[in-house]
HTML snippet that shows the backbone in 3Dmol.js (N, CA, C, O; Angstrom):
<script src="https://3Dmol.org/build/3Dmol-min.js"></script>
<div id="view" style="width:600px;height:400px;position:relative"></div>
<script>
const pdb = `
ATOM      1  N   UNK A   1     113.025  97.672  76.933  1.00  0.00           N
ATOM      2  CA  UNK A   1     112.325  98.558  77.853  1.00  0.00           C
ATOM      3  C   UNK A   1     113.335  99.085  78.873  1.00  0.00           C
ATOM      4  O   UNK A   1     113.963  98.164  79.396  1.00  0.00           O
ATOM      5  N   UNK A   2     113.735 100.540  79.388  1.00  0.00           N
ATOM      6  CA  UNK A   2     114.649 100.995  80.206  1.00  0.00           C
ATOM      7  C   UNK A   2     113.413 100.742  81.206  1.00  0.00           C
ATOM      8  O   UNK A   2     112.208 100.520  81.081  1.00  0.00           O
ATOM      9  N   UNK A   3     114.608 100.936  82.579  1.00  0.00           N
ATOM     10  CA  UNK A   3     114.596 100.449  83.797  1.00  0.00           C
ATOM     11  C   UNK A   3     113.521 101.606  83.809  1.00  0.00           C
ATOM     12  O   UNK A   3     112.372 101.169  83.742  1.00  0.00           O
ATOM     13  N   UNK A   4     113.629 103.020  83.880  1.00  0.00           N
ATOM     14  CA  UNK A   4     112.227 104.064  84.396  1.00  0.00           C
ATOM     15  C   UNK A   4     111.091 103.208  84.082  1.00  0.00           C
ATOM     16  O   UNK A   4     110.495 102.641  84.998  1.00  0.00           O
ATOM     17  N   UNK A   5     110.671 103.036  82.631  1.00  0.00           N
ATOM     18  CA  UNK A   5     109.588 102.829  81.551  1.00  0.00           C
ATOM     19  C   UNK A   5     109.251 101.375  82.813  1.00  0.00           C
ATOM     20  O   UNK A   5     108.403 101.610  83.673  1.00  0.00           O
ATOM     21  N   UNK A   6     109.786 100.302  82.822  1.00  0.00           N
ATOM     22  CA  UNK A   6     109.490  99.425  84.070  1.00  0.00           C
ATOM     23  C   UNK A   6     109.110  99.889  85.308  1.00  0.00           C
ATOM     24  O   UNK A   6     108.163  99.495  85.987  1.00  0.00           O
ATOM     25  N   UNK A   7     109.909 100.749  85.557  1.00  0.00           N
ATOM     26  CA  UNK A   7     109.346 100.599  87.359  1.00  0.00           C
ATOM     27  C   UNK A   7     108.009 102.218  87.206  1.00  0.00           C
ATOM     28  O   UNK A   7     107.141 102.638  87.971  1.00  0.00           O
ATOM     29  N   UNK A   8     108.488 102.655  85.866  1.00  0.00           N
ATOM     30  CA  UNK A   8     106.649 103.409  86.020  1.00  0.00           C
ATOM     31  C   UNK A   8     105.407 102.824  85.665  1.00  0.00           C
ATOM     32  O   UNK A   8     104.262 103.176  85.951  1.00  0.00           O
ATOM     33  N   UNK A   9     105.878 101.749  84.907  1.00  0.00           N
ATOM     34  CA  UNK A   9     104.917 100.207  84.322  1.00  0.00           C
ATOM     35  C   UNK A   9     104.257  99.885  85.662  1.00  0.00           C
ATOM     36  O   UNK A   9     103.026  99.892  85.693  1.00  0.00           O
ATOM     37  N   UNK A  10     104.943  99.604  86.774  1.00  0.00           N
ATOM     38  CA  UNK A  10     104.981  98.916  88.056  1.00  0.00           C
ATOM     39  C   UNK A  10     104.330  99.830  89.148  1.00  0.00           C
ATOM     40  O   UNK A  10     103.589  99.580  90.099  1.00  0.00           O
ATOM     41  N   UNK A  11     104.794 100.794  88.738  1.00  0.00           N
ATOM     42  CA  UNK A  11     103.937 102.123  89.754  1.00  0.00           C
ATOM     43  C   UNK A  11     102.201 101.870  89.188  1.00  0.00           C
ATOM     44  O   UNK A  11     101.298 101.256  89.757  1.00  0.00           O
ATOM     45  N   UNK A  12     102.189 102.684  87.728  1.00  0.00           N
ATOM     46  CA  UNK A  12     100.630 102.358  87.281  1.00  0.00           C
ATOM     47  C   UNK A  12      99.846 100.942  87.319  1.00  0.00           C
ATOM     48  O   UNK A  12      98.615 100.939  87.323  1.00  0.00           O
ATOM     49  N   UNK A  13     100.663  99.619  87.349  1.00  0.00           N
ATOM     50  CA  UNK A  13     100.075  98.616  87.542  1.00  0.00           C
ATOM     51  C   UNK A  13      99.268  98.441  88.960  1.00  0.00           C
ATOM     52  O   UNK A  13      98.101  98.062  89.050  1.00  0.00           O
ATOM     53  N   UNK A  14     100.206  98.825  90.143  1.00  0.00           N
ATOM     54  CA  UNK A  14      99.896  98.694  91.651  1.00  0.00           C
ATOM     55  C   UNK A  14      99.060  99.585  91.980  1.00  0.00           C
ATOM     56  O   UNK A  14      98.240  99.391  92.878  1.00  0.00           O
ATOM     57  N   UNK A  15      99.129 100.581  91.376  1.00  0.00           N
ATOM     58  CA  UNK A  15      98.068 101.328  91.876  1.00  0.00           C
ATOM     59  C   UNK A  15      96.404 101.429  90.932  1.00  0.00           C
ATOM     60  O   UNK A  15      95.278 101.763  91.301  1.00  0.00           O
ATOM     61  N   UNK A  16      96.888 101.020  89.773  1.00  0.00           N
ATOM     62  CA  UNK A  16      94.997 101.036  89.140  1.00  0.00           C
ATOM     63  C   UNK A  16      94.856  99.481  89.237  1.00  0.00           C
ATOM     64  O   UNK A  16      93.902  99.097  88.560  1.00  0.00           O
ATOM     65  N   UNK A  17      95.695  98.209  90.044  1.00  0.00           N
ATOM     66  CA  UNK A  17      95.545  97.546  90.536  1.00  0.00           C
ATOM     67  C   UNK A  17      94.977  96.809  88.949  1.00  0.00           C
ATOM     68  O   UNK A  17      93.791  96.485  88.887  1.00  0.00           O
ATOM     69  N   UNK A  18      95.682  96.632  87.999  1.00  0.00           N
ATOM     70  CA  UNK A  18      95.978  95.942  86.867  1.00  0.00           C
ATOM     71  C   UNK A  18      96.849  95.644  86.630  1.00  0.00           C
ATOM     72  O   UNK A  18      97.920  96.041  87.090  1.00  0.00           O
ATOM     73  N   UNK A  19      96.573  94.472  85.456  1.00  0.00           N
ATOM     74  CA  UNK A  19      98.003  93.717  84.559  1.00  0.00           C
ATOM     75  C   UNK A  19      98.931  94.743  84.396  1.00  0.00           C
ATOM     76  O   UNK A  19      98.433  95.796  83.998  1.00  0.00           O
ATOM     77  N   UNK A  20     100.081  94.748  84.577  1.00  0.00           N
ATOM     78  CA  UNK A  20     100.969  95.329  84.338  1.00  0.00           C
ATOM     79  C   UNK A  20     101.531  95.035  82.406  1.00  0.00           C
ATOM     80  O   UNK A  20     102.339  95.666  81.723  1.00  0.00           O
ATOM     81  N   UNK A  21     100.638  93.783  82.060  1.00  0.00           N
ATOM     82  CA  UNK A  21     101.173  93.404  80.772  1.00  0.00           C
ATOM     83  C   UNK A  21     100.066  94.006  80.396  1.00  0.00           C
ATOM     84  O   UNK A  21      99.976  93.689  79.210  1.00  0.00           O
ATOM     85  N   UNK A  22      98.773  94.964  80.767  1.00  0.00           N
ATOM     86  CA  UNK A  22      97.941  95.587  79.812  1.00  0.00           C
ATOM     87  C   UNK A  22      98.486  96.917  79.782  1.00  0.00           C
ATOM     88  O   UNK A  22      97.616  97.783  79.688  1.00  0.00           O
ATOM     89  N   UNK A  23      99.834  97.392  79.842  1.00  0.00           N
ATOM     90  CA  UNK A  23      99.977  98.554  80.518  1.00  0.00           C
ATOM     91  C   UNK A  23     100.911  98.438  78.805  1.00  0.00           C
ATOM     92  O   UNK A  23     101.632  97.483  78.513  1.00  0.00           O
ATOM     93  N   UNK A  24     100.624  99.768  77.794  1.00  0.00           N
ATOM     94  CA  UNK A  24     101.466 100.215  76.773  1.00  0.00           C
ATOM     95  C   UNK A  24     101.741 101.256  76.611  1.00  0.00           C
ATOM     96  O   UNK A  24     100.852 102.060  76.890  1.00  0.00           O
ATOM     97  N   UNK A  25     103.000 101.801  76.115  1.00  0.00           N
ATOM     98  CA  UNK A  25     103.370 102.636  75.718  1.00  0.00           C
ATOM     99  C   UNK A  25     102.428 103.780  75.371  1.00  0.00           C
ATOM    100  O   UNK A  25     102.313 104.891  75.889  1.00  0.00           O
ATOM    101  N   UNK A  26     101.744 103.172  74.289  1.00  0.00           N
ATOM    102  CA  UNK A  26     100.854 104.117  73.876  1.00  0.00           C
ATOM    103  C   UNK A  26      99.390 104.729  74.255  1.00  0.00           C
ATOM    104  O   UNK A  26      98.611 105.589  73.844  1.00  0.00           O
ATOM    105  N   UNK A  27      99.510 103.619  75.438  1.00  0.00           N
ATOM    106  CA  UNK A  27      98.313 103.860  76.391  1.00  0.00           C
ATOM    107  C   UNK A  27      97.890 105.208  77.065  1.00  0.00           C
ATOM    108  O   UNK A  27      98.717 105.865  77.698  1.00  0.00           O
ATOM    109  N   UNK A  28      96.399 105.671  76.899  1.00  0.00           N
ATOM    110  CA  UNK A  28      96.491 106.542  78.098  1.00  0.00           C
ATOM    111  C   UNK A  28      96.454 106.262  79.218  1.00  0.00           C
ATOM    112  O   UNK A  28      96.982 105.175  79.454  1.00  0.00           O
ATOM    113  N   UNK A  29      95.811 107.078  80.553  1.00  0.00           N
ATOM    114  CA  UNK A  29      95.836 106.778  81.565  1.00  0.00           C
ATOM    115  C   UNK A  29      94.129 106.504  81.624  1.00  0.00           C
ATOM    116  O   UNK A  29      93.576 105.700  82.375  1.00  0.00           O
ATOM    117  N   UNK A  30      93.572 107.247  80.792  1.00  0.00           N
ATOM    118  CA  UNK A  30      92.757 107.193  80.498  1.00  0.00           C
ATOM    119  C   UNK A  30      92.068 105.762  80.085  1.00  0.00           C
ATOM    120  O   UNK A  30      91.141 105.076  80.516  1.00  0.00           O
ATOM    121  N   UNK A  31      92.787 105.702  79.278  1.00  0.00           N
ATOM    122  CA  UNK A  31      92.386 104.237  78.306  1.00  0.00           C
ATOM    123  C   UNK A  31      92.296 102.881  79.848  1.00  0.00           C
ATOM    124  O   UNK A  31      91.453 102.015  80.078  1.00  0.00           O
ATOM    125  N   UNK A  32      93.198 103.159  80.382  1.00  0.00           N
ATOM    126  CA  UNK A  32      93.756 102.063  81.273  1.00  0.00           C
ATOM    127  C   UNK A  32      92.453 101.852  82.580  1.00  0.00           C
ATOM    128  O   UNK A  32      92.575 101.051  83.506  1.00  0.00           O
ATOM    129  N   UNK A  33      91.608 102.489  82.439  1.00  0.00           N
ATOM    130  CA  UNK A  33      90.557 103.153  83.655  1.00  0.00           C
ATOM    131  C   UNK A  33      90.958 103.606  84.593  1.00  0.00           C
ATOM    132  O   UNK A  33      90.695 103.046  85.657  1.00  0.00           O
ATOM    133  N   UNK A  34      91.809 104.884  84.579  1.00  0.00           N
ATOM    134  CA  UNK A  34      92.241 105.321  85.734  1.00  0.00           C
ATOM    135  C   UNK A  34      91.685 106.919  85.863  1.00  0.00           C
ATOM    136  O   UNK A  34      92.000 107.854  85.127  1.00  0.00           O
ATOM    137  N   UNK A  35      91.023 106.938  86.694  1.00  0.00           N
ATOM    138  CA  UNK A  35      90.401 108.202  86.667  1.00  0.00           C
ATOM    139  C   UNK A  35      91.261 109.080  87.297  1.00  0.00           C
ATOM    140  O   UNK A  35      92.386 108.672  87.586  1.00  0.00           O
ATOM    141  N   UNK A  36      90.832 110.579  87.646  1.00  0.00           N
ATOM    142  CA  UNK A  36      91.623 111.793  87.748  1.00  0.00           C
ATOM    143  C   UNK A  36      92.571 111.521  88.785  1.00  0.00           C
ATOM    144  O   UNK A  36      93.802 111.504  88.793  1.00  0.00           O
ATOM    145  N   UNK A  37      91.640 111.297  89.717  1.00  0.00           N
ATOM    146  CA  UNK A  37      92.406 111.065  91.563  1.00  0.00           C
ATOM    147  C   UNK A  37      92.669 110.102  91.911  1.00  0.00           C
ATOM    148  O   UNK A  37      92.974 110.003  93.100  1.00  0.00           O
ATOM    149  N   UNK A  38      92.685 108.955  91.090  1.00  0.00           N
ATOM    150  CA  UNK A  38      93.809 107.802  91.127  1.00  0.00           C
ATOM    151  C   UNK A  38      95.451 108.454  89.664  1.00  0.00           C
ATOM    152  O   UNK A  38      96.651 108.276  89.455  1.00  0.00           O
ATOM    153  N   UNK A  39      94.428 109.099  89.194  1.00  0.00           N
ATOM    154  CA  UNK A  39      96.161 109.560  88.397  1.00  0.00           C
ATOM    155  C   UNK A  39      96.850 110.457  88.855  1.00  0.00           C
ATOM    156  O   UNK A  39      97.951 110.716  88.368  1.00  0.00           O
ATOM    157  N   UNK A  40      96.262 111.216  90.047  1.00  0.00           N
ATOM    158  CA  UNK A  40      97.638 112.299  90.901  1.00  0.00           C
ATOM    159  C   UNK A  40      98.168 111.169  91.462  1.00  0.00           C
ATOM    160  O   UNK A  40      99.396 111.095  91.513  1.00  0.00           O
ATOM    161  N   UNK A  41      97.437 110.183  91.937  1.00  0.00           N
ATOM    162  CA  UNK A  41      97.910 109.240  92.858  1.00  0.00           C
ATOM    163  C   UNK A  41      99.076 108.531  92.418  1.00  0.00           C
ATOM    164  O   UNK A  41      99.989 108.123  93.137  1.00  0.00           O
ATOM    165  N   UNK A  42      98.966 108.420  91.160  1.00  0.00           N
ATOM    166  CA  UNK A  42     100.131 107.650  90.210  1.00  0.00           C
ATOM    167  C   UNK A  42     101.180 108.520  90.190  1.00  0.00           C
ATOM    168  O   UNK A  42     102.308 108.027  90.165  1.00  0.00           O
ATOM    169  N   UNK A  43     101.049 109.810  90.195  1.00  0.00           N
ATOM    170  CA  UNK A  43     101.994 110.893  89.872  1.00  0.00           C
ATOM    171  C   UNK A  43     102.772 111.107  91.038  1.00  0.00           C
ATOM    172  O   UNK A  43     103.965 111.341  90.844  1.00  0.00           O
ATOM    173  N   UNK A  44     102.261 111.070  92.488  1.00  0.00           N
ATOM    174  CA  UNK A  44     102.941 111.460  93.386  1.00  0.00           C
ATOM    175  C   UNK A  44     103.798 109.991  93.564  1.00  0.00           C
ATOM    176  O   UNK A  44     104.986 109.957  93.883  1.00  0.00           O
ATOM    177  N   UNK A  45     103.119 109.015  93.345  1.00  0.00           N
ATOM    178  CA  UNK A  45     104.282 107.611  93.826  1.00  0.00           C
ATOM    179  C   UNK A  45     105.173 107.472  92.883  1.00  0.00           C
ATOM    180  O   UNK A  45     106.100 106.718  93.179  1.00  0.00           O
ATOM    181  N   UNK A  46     105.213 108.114  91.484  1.00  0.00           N
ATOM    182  CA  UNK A  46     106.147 108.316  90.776  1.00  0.00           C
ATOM    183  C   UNK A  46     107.162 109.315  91.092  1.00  0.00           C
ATOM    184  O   UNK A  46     108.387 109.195  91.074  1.00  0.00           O
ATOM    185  N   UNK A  47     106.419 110.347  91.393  1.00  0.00           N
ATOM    186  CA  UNK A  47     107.480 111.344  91.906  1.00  0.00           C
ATOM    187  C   UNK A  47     108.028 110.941  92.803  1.00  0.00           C
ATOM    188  O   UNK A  47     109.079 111.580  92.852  1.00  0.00           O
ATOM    189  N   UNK A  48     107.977 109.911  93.983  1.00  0.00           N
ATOM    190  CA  UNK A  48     108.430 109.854  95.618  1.00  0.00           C
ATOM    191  C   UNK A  48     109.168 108.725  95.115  1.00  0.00           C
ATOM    192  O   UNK A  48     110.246 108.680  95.709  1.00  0.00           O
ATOM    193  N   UNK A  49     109.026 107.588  94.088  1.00  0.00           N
ATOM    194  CA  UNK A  49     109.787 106.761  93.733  1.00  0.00           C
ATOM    195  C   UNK A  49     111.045 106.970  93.366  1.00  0.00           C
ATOM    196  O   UNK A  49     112.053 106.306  93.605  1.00  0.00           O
ATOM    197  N   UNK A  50     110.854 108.235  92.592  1.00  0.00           N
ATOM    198  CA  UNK A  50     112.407 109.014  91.642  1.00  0.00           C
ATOM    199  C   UNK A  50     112.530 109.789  92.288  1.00  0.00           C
ATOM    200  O   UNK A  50     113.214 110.594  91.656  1.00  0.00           O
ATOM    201  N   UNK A  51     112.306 110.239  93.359  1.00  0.00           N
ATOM    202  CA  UNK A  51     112.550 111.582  93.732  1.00  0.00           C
ATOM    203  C   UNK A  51     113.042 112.681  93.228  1.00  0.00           C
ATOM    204  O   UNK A  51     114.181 113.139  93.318  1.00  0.00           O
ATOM    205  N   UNK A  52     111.428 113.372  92.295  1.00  0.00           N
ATOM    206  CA  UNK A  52     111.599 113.883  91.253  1.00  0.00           C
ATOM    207  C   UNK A  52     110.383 114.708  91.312  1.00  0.00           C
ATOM    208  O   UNK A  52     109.330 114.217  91.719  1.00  0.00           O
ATOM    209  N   UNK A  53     110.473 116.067  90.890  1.00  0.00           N
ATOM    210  CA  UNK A  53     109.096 116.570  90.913  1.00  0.00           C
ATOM    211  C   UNK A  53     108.666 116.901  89.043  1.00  0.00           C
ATOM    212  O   UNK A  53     109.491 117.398  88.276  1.00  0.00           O
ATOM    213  N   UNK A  54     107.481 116.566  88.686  1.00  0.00           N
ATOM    214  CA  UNK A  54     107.274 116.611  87.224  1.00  0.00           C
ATOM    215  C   UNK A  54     106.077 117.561  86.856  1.00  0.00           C
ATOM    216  O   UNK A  54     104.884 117.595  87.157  1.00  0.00           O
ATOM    217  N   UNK A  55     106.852 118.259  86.134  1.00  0.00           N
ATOM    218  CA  UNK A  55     106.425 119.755  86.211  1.00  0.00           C
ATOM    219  C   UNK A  55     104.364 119.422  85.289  1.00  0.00           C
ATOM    220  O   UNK A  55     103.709 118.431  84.967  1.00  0.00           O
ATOM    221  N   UNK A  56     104.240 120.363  85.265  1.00  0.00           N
ATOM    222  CA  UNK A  56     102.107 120.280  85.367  1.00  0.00           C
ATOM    223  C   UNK A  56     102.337 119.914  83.609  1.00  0.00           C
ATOM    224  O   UNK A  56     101.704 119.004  83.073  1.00  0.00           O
ATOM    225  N   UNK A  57     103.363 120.803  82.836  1.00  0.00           N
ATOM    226  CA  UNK A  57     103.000 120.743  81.354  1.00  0.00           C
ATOM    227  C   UNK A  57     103.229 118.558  80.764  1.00  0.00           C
ATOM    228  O   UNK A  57     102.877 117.904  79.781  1.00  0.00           O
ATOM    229  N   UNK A  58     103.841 118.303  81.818  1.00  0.00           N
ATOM    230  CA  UNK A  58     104.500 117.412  81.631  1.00  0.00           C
ATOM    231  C   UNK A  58     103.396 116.035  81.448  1.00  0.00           C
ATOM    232  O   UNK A  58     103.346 115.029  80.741  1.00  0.00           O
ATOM    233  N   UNK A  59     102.441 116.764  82.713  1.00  0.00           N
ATOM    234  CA  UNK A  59     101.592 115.246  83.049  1.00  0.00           C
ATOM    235  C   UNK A  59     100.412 115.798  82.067  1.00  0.00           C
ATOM    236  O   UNK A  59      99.996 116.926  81.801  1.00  0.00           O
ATOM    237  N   UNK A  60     100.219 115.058  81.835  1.00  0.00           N
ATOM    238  CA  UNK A  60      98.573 115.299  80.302  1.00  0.00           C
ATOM    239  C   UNK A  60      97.688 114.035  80.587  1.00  0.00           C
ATOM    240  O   UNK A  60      97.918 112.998  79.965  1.00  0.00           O
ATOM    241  N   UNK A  61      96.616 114.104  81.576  1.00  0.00           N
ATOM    242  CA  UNK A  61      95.894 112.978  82.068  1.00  0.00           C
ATOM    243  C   UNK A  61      94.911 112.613  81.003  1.00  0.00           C
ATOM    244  O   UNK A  61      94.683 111.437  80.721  1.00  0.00           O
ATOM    245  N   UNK A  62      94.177 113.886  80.256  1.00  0.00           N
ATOM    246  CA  UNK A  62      93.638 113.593  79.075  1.00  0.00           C
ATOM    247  C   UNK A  62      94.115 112.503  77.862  1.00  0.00           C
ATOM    248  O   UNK A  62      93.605 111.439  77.510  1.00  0.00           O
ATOM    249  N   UNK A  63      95.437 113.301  77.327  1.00  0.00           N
ATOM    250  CA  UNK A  63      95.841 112.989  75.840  1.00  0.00           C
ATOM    251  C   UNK A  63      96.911 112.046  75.708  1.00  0.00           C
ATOM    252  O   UNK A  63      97.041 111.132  74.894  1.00  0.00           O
ATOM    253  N   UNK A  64      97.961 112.571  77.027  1.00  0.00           N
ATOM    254  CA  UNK A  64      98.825 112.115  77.378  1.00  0.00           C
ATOM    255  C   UNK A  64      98.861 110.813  77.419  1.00  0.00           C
ATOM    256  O   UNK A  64      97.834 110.167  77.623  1.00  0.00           O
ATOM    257  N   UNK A  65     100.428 110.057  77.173  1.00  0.00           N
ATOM    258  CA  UNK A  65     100.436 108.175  76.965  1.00  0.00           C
ATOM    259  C   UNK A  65     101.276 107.848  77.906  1.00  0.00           C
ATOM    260  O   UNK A  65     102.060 108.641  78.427  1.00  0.00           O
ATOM    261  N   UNK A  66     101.170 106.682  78.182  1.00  0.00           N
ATOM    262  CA  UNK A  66     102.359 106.380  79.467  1.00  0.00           C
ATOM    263  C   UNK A  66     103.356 106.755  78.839  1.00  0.00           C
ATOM    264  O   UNK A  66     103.977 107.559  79.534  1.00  0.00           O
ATOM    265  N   UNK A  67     104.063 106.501  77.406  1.00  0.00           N
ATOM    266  CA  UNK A  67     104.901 106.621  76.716  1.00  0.00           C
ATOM    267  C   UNK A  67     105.735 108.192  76.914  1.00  0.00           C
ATOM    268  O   UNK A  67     106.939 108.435  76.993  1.00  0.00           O
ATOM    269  N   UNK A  68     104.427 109.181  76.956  1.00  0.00           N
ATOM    270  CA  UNK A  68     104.958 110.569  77.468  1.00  0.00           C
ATOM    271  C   UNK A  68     105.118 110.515  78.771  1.00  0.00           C
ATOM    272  O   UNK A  68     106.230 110.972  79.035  1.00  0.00           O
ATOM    273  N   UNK A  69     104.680 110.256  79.506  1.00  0.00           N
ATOM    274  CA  UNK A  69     105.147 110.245  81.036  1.00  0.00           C
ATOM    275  C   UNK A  69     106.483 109.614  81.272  1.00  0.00           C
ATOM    276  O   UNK A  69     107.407 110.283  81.735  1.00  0.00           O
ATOM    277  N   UNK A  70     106.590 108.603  81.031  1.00  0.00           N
ATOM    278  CA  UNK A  70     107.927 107.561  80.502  1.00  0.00           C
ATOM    279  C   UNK A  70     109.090 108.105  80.951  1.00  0.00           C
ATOM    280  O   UNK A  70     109.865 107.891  81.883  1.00  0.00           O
ATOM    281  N   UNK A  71     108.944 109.443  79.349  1.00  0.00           N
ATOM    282  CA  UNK A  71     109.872 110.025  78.950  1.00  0.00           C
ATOM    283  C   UNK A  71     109.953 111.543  79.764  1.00  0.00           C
ATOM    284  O   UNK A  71     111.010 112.165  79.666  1.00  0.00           O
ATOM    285  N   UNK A  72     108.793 112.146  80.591  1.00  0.00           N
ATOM    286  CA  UNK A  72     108.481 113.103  81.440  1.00  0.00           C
ATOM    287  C   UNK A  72     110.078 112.449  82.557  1.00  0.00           C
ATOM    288  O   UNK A  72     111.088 113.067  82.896  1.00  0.00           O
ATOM    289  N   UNK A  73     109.713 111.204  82.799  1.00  0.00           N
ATOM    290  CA  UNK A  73     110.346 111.251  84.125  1.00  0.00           C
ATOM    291  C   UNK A  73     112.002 110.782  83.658  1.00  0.00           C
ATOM    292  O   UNK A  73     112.995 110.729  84.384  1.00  0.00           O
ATOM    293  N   UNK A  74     111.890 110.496  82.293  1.00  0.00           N
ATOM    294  CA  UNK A  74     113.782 110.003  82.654  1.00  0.00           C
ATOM    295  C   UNK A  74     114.140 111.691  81.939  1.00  0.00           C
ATOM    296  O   UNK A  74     115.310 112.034  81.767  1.00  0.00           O
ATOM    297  N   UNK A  75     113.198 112.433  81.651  1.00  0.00           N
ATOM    298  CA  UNK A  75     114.090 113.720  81.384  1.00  0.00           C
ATOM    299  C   UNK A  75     114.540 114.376  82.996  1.00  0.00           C
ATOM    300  O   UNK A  75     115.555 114.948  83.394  1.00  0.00           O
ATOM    301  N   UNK A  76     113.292 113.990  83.639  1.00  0.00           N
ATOM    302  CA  UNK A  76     113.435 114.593  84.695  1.00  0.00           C
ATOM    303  C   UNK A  76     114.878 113.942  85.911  1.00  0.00           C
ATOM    304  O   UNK A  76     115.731 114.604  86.503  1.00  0.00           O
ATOM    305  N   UNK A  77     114.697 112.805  85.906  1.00  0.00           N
ATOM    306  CA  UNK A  77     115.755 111.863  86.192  1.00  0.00           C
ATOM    307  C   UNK A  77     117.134 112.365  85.694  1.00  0.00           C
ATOM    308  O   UNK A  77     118.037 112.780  86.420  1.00  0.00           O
ATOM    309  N   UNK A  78     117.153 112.277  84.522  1.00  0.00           N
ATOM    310  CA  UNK A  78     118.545 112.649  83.725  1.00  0.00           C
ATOM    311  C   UNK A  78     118.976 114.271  84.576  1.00  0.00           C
ATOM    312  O   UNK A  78     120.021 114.359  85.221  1.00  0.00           O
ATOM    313  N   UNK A  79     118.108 115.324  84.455  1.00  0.00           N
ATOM    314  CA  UNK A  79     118.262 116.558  85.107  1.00  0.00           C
ATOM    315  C   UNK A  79     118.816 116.083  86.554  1.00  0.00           C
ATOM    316  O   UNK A  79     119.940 116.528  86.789  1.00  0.00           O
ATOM    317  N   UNK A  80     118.373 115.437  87.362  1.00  0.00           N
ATOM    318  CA  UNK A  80     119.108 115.791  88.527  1.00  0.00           C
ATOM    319  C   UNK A  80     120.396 115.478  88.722  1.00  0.00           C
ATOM    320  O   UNK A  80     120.992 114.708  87.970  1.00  0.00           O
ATOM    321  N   UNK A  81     121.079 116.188  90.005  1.00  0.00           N
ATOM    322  CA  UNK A  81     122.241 116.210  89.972  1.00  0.00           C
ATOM    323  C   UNK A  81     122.675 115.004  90.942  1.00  0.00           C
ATOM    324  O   UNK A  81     122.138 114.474  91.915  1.00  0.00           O
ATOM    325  N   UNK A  82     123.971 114.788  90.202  1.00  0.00           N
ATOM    326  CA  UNK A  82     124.531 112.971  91.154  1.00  0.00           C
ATOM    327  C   UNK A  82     125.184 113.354  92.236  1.00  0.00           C
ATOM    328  O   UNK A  82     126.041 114.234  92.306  1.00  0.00           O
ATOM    329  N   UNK A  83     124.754 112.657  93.111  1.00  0.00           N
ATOM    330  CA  UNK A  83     125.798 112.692  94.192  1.00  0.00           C
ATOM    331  C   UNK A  83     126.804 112.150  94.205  1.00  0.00           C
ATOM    332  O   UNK A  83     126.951 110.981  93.849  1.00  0.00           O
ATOM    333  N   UNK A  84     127.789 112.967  94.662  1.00  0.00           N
ATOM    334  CA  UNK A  84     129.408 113.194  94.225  1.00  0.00           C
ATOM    335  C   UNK A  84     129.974 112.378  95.568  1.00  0.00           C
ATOM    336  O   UNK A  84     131.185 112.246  95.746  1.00  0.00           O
TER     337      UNK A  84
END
`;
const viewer = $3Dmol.createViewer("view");
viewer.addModel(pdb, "pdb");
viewer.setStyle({}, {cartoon: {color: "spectrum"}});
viewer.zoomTo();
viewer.render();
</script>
């Protein structure tokens, strides 16, 4: 498991205030009982965690799996620029 895929494990655990070991890959957000306005909620402490903004096509609260979000944020991660 990379370090993002963990500490976004850790974001969605604290905040829908569940097992973090019920939390899968292939999970939705959905599946997990997290309704709409606890999942911006997930989105912005993800974003403020990485300090990262993740663009609308990215987040899919419907269909979408943690697994895509996962990978939403280390693309997004990877994109920014390092300080030199």
């Amino acid at each position: 498991m990379s370090n993002v895929q963990q500490e976004v494990f850790e974001i969605i655990s604290k905040q829908a205030k569940i097992d973090i070991g019920t939390i899968k890959a292939e999970s939705t957000l959905k599946d997990l009982g997290i309704a709409s306005l606890d999942a911006i909620e997930v989105i912005f402490d993800i974003e403020e965690h990485f300090n990262i903004n993740l663009p609308n096509e990215d987040v899919d609260f419907e269909g979408g799996t943690v697994g895509d979000l996962v990978a939403a944020v280390e693309r997004q991660v990877a994109q920014k620029p390092t300080d030199s």
